[in-house]
C-alpha positions as CSV (number, residue, x, y, z in Angstrom):
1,X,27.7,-1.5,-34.0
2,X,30.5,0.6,-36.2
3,X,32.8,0.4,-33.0
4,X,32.8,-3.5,-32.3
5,X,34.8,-4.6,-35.2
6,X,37.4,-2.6,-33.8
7,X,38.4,-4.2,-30.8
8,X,40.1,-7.2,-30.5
9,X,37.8,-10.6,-29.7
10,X,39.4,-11.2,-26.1
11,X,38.4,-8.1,-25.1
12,X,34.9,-8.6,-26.8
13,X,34.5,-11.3,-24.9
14,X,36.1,-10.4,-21.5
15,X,33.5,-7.6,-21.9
16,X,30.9,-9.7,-21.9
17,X,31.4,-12.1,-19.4
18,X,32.1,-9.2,-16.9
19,X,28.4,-7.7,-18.3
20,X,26.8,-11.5,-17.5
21,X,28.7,-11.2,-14.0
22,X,27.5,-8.1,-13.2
23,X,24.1,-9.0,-14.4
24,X,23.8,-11.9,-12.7
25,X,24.9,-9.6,-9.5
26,X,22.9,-7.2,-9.8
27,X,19.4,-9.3,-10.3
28,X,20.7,-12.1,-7.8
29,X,20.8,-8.7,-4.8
30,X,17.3,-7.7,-5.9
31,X,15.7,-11.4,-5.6
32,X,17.4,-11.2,-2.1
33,X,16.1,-8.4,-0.9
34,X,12.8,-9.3,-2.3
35,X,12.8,-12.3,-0.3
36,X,13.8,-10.3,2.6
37,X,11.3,-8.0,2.7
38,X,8.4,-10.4,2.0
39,X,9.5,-12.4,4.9
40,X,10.2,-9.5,7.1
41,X,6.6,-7.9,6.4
42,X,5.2,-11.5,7.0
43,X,7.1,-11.5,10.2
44,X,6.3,-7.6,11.5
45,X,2.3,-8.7,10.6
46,X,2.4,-11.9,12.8
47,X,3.7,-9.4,15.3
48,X,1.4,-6.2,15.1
49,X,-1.4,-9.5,15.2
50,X,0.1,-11.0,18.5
51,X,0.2,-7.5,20.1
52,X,-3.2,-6.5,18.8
53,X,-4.3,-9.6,20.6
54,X,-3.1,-8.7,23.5
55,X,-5.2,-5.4,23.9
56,X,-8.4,-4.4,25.1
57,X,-11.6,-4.5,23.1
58,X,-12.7,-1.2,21.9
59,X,-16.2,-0.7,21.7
60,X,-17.4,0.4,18.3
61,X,-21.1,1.1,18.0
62,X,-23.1,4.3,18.6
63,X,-23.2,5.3,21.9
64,X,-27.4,5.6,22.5
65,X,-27.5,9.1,22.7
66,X,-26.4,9.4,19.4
67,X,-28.3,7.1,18.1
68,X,-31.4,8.3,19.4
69,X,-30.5,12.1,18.4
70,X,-30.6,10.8,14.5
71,X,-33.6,12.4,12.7
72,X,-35.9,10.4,10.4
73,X,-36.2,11.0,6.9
74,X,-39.6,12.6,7.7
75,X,-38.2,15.2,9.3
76,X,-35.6,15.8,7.6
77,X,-38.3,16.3,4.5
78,X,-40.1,18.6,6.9
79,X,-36.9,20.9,7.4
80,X,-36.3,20.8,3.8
81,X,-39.8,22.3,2.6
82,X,-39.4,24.5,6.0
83,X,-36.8,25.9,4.4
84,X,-37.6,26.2,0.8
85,X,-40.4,28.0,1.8
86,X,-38.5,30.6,4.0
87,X,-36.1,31.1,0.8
88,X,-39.0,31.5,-1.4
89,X,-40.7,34.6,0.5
């Protein structure tokens, strides 16, 4: 604060006002492009949703060979001790 007392008050003060300006500038371009971008992702989801309407159902369960291949917990405990007891000789 050593330097302010020695400029004259008009240019003080022509200094701020161009600081508020360019504040007021500066924030006002951000909340615009916030906007912007919210609506514009608003607008490119209701459009990915429209075209994801549009295309085939995929079907996503097991196929039954794969389901039928999965082993119980039985023998999976059976494999287990199988092969502890292989390590162990």
């Amino acid at each position: 604060m050593v330097f302010l007392p020695q400029f004259p008050k008009e240019q003080l003060l022509t200094q701020l006002s161009n600081g508020f300006v360019l504040l007021i500038l500066g924030m006002g371009t951000v909340f615009i492009f916030l906007i912007l971008l919210v609506f514009l992702t608003k607008g490119l989801s209701a459009f990915v949703m429209k075209l994801e309407s549009k295309r085939p159902a995929v079907a996503t369960g097991k196929p039954a060979a794969a389901a039928a291949a999965t082993a119980s917990e039985a023998d999976i405990a059976a494999a287990v001790a199988a092969a502890w007891a292989k390590a162990n000789e």
